[in-house]
Structure formats: C-alpha cells, structure tokens
C-alpha positions in Angstrom: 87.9 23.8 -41.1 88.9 22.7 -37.5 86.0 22.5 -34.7 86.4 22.2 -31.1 84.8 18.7 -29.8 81.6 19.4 -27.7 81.6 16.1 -26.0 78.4 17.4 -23.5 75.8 16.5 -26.1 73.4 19.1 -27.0 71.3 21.2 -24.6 68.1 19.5 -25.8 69.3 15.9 -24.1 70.4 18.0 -21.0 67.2 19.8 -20.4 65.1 16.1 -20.9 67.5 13.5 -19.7 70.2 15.0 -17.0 67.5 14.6 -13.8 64.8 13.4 -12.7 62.7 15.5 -14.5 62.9 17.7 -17.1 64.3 21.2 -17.1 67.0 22.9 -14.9 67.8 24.7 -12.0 67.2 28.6 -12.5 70.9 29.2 -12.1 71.9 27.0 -14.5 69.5 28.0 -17.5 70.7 31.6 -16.1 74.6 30.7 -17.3 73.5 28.8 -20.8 71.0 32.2 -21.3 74.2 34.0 -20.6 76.7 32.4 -22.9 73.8 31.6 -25.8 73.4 35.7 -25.4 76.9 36.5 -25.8 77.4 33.8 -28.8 74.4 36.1 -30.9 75.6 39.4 -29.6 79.0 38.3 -31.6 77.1 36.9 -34.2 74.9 40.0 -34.6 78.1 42.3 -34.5 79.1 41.0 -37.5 75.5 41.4 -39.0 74.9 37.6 -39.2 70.8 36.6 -38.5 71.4 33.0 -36.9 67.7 31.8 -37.8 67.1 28.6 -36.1 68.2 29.2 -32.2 66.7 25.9 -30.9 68.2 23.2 -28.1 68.9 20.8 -30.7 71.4 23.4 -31.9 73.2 24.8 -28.6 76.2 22.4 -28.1 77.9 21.6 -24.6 81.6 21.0 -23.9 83.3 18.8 -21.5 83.8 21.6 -19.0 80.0 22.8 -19.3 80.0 25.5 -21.6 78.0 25.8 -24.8 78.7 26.9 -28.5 75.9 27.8 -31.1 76.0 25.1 -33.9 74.8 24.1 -37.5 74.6 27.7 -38.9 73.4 26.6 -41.8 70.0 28.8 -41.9 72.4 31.8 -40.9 72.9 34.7 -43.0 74.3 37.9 -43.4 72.4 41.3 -43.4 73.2 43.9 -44.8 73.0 47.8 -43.5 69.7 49.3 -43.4 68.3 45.7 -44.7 65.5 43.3 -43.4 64.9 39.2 -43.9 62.2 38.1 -45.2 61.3 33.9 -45.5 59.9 31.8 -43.6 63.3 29.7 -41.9 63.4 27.8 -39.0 61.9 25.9 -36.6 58.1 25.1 -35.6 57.9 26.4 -31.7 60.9 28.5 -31.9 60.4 30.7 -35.1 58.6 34.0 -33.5 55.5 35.8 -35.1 57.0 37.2 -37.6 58.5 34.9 -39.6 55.3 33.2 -38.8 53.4 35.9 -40.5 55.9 36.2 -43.1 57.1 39.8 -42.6 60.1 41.4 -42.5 62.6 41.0 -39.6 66.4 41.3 -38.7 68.2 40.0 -35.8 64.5 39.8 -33.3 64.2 36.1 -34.4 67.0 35.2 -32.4 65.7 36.8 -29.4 62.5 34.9 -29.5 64.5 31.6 -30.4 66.5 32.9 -26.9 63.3 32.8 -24.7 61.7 29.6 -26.2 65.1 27.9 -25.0 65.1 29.7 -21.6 61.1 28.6 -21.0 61.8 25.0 -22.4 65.3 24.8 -19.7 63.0 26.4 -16.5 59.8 24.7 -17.4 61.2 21.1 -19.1 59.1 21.2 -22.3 59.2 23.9 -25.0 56.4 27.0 -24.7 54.2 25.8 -27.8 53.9 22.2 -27.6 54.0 19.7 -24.9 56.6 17.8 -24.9 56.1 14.5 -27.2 52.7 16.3 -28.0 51.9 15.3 -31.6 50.2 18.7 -33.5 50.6 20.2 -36.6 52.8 23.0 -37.7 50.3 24.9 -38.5 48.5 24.6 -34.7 52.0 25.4 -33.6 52.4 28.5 -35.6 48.8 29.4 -34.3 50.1 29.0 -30.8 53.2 31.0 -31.6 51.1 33.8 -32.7 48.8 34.2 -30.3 48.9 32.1 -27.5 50.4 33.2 -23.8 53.0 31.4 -22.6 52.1 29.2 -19.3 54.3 29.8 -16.2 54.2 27.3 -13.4 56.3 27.5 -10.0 59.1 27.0 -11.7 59.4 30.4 -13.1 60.7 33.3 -10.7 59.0 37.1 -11.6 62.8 37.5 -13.4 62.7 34.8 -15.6 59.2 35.4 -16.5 60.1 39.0 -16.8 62.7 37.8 -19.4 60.9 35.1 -21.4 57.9 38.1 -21.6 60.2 40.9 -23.0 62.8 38.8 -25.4 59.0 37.6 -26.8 58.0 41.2 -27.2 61.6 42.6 -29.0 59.8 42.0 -32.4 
C-alpha cells in the first residue's frame, strides 16, 4: 500500500486555525466543496457508501488540494441494495441514519453540507464549536433543527447547504 503525503493537515485545523477567525472565504470552501464532490462521485461510481464525510477526515496536500481519508466506515453496496446502521459521526450523520432507516449514497451528501456550513460559518451546523452536549441533543438537532445562516452565507451557498440536507 503506497499513499501520497498530505503534508496540509486536515481541513478541520484549516477551517479553525489558518485566520483570524474561523471559517473560509466563499471561494475557497467553493474549490474544497468541488474536489470533496468529485472524490464521492468516484467513490459512488464504484458503489462505495463513504459513511463518515467529516473535516477531520478531508486531507490537504502541499499544493492545496484535498483527498478523502480513513475509509474505514466505507463500504460497498450492492445493486438495488440499501444500508442500514447507525455509522458515523455525531453532527455529520444525517436523519436517517439518525433514525435508523435505510439509506445509500444520501449520507454523504449531508456529511457534504455539514462541511460546506462548518468552512463558511467557522463552526459545524449542530453544535457550537467547543460546545459540550450530548449525542443524543446532537442527533435531536440533526433531526429537526434548522440550520442558522449569518452574513457569511450568500443565497448560493445557502441554497446548497438547504438541498444537499434535503437529498435524503
């Protein structure tokens, strides 16, 4: 097994640590959005469910771009086959696997707009950041809380964050 060196860090220290205050440019979350979209279109093309799309887990090279990591939650589905399980993680696993019901590739979607909120706004869409709360007020949140959108946000990317959250 060879893997390339991501000597950037991952795109959670970026997002908290790489200004003066947390969160990104609209342009750049725009080009990580846009190379985190085309890392799960190739994973869904070969039927793999990546399960646990959170910053921690996006990687960034030396020349800025990013690679999906730690696929360890990933799995393959078969043809005319769902998921069930509860996998993931708290703030990033959408509704469903929340609730416990079936699902295919929509997870990753959701996991895509918690990460595009948490690089605009500078803190993930459930929790504060630091904010200590239980998993289970998280999963609450999750399931049927609205996002908050602040200046930050143009009517695009809230457009975007809305409809990956409703591709369940």
């Amino acid at each position: 097994l060879v893997l390339t060196i991501m000597n950037g860090g991952d795109l959670k220290f970026h997002i908290h640590n790489m200004g003066s205050t947390p969160g990104f440019p609209e342009s750049r979350a725009r080009f990580y959005a846009a190379e985190i979209t085309l890392g799960l279109e190739h994973l869904h093309s070969l039927r793999i469910a990546y399960r646990d799309l959170k910053p921690e887990n996006i990687l960034i090279d030396d020349q800025g771009h990013v690679r999906i990591s730690d696929l360890g939650l990933a799995v393959e589905i078969e043809p005319n086959c769902t998921l069930k399980g509860r996998v993931g993680t708290a703030g990033y696993m959408a509704p469903e696997v929340v609730r416990g019901e079936r699902y295919s590739f929509s997870p990753d979607w959701f996991g895509l707009g918690c990460i595009v909120y948490e690089m605009i706004m500078g803190q993930p869409p459930f929790r504060k950041r630091r904010e200590r709360v239980k998993r289970e007020e998280v999963d609450r949140r999750v399931c049927e809380d609205a996002e908050e959108y602040n200046f930050k946000f143009s009517e695009t990317s809230k457009d975007f964050c809305k409809l990956v959250s409703q591709l369940l």
